[in-house]
N, C-alpha and C positions, 0 to 999 in steps of 0.2 A: 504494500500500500504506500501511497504518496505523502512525503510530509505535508500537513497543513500550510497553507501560504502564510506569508509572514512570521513563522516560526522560525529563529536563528537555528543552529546548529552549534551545542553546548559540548564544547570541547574541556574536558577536565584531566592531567597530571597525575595517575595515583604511586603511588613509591612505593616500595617494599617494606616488611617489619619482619616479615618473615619468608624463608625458600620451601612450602612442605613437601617440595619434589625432590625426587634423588636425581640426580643427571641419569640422563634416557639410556637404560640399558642396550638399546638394539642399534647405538649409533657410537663412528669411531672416535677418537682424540679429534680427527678433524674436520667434525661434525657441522654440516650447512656452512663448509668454509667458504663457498661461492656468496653466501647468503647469508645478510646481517640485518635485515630489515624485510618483515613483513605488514604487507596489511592484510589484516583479520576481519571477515565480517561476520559480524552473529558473537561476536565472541563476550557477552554478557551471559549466553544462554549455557545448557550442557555440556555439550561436546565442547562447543567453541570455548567456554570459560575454561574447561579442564584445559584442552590445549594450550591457550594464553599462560596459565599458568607453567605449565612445565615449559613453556619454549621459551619465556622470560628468564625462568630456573636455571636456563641452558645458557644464558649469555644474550640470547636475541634479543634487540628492540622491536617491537609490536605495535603498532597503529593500530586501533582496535575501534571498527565504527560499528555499531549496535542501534537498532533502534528502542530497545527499550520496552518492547512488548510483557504481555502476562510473563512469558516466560524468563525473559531476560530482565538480570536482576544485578546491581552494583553490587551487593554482597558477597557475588560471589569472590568479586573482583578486590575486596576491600584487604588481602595479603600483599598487595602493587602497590598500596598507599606510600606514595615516596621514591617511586623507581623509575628513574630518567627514561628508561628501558620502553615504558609502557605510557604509551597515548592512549588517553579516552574519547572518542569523538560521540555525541547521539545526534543519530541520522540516519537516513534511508539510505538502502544500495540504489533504491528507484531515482534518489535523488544526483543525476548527473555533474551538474555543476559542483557539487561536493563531492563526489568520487574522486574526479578530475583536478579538482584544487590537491585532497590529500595525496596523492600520486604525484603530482609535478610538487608537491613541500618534500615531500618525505622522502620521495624517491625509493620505494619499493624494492626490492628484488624479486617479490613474488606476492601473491594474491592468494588467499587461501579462506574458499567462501564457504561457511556455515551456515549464512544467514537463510532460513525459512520457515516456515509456518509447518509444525512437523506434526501434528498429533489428528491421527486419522478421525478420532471419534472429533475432534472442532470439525474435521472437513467437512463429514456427513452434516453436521449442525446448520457450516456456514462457508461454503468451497470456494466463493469467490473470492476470499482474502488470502485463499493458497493461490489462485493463479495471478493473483497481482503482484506477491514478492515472491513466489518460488518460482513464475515465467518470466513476468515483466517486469520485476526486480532483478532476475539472473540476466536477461537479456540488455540492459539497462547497465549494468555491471562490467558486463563482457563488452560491451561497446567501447567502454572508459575502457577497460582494459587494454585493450587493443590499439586504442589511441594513443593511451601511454609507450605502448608496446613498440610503436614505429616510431619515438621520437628518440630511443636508445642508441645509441652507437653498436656496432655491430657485436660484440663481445656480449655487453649488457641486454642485446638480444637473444641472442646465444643460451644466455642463463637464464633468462626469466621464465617465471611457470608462475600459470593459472590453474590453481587444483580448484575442483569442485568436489563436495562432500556432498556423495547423496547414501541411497539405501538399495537394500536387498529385496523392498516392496515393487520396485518397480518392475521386477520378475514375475510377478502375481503370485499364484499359490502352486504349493506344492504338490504330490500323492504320499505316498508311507514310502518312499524309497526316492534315491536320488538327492542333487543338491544342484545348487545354481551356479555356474561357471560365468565368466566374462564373455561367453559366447551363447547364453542364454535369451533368447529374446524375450522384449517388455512386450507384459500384459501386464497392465496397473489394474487394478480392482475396486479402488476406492480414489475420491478428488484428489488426497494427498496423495498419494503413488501415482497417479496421473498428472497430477503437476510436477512430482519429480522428474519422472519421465520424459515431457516437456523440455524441463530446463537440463536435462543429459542428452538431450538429442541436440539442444543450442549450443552445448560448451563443442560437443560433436562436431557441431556443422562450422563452428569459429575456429575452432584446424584446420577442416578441410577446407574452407575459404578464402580467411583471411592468412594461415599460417600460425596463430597466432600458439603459442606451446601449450599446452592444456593437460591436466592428468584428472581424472575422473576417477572416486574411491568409492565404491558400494558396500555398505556393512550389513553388519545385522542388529538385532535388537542391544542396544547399549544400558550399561545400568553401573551404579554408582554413585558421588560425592556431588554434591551441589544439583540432582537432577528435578524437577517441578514437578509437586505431589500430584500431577493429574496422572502420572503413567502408572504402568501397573505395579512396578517394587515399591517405590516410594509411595503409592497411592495406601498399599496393604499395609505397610510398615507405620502408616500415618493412624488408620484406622485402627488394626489391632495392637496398637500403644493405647489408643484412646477405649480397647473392649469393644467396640462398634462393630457393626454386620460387616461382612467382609466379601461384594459382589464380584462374582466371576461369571462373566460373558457362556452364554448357551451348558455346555460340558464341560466345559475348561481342558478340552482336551487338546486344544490348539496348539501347537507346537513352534519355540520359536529358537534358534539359536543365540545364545545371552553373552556376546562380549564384554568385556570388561572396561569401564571407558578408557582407564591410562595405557591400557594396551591398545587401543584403537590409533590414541593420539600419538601412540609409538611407530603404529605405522603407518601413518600419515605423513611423521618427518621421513619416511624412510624412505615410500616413493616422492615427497618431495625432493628428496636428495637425490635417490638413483634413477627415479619408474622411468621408459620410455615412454618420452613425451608423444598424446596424441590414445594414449593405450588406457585402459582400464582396469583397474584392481580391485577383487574382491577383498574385502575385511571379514574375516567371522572369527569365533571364539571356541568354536570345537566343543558345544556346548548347546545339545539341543535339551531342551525340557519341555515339558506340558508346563503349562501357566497352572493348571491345579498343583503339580510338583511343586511348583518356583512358589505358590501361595502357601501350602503347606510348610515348606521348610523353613518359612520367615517366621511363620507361628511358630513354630519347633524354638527358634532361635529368640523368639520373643519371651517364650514361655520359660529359659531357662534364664533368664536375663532380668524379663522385670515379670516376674509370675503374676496373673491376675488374683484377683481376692477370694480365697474358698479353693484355691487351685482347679478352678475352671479353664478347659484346654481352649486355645482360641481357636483350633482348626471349629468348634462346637461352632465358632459366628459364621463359616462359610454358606452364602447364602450363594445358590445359583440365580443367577437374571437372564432377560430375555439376551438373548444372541444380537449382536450390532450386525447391517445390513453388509453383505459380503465381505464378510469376516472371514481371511485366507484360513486355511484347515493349517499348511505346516510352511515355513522358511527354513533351510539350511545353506550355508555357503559354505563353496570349498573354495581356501584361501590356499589352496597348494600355489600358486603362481605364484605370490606374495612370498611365500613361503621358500620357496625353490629358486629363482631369479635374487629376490633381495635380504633373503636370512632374517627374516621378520618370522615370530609364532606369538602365539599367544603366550603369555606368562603368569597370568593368575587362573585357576580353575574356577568353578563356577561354587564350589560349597565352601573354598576360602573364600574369593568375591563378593559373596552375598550376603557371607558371616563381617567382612570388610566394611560392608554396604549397609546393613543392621548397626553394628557398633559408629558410623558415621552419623547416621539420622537420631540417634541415642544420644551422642555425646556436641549434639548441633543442632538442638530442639530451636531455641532463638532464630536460628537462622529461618526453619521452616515456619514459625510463627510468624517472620517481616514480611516472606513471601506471601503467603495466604493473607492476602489485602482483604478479602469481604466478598472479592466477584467473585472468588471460586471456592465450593464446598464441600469438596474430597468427591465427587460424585462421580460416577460412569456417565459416560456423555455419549453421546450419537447413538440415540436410541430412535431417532427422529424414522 
């Protein structure tokens, strides 16, 4: 969506107090040596805050433009308070003439866009705000990009990359066997996966076009530290704190592969570093579960942690709800290329990570409190 007219574009400075990244294991001594300078967009939200942070952690300077939506939150961002390293800018990627300025200041080495409207149950709700920044916000994007891109001297051409961060939705659904390669064709199923899909056929056709260096990452379901209680770990882990019913969509038999976000952002520096430009990479975590499983073992985990009163088990609140409208049955990705080409795997399991992911939301209650402003109620959405 479009900035409001006459609203500036509020650029803020945050500095560091603290690093709580460890330097990135899956990269060498001379790590994004071509690369000292990115800009970030979306990088308030999930994935893109984790990222900000460890690639700060790592040395880089960051330009980080966000718009600030429900999901995107300064908090996450509030460990940068004080680090030269790290720009805050709020603004649209829609908005060109501010791409365009931050690009010709900063001078980039590379573009690494987050920014979208990602949670399928809003699309069903409300789709037209997925196709305004996840098409014509990426398209709007990729234009500045590009512009920037042929005012480089030949070398600084050479190095510069436009990644795009999407998903393993854009695949549509799966059967009981198999997974999804980078040679899997899109079938989206829902407005969100259809608008991703959209905006990976644009980064697509800005290679084949204009030239312009492009890497495109497809993951799987992410979960983790600072993530926005409408998904479904954080959603559960919200709820059964509080003892409250605890909905899961038709069966709950739906199956998704559950990456780990700091391993995601691991390999995202990595084909930022090495991928061959123009090519496509799978992310997954080698980690499929049933969503009843992944809801189950959070109770599990809850229950020995902060026990409810009379030692009543929470799996007891699991309440089934109606099934959201084309709801894929399973996702799996096979990240062998990743794997094989650039020595990237996944590094946390799924029953550390989620034990990781429980003790985060535990010990960072506050944080989840600033988030939930009023508009949102822990509830299942796109029931529509």
């Amino acid at each position: 969506m479009r900035a409001k007219r006459g609203v500036m574009p509020i650029l803020v400075v945050l500095r560091v107090r603290r690093q709580p990244f460890r330097h990135n294991p899956y990269l060498a001594k001379d790590t994004d040596a071509r690369m000292t300078t990115l800009l970030v967009t979306g990088g308030a939200g999930f994935i893109g805050g984790n990222f900000v942070l460890q690639a700060v952690a790592d040395g880089l300077a960051v330009v980080n433009l966000d718009k600030l939506t429900y999901a995107g939150n300064l908090d996450t961002l509030r460990p940068l308070e004080g680090n030269s390293r790290h720009v805050f800018v709020h603004g649209d990627i829609g908005e060109r003439a501010l791409v365009a300025k931050l690009l010709a200041e900063h001078r980039p080495d590379a573009v690494v866009n987050f920014a979208a409207e990602s949670h399928v149950d809003r699309s069903i709700d409300g789709p037209a705000a997925f196709i305004d920044t996840n098409v014509a916000g990426t398209l709007a994007l990729l234009e500045a990009a590009r512009d920037y891109w042929k005012t480089l001297e030949a070398s600084g051409r050479a190095a510069f990359r436009f990644l795009h961060v999407s998903t393993d939705e854009v695949y549509g659904s799966l059967g009981a066997a198999g997974k999804f390669t980078e040679d899997t064709p899109c079938a989206p199923n829902s407005p969100y996966s259809a608008s991703k899909a959209a905006s990976d056929h644009l980064v697509r056709a800005f290679h084949h076009t204009y030239g312009l260096p492009v890497l495109t990452t497809n993951c799987s379901n992410n979960y983790g530290p600072y993530q926005f209680p409408e998904k479904l770990i954080p959603l559960i882990i919200a709820r059964a704190l509080a003892g409250e019913r605890l909905p899961v969509y038709g069966d709950g038999r739906n199956i998704r592969d559950w990456l780990f976000v700091l391993d995601h952002c691991a390999a995202i520096r990595c084909v930022l570093k090495a991928g061959r430009v123009g090519e496509t990479w799978n992310v997954g975590g080698d980690a499929e579960r049933e969503n009843l499983t992944v809801v189950k073992t959070i109770c599990a985990l809850l229950d020995q942690r902060r026990p409810l009163a009379g030692g009543r088990k929470r799996e007891s609140l699991i309440e089934f709800v109606k099934d959201r409208p084309g709801h894929d049955r399973r996702y799996a990705i096979d990240s062998s290329k990743l794997q094989r080409e650039l020595g990237w795997k996944p590094s946390v399991d799924f029953e550390t990570g989620i034990a990781r992911t429980v003790d985060w939301y535990l010990d960072n209650q506050p944080w989840v409190r600033r988030v939930l402003d009023g508009s949102y109620r822990m509830e299942r959405l796109g029931q529509a």
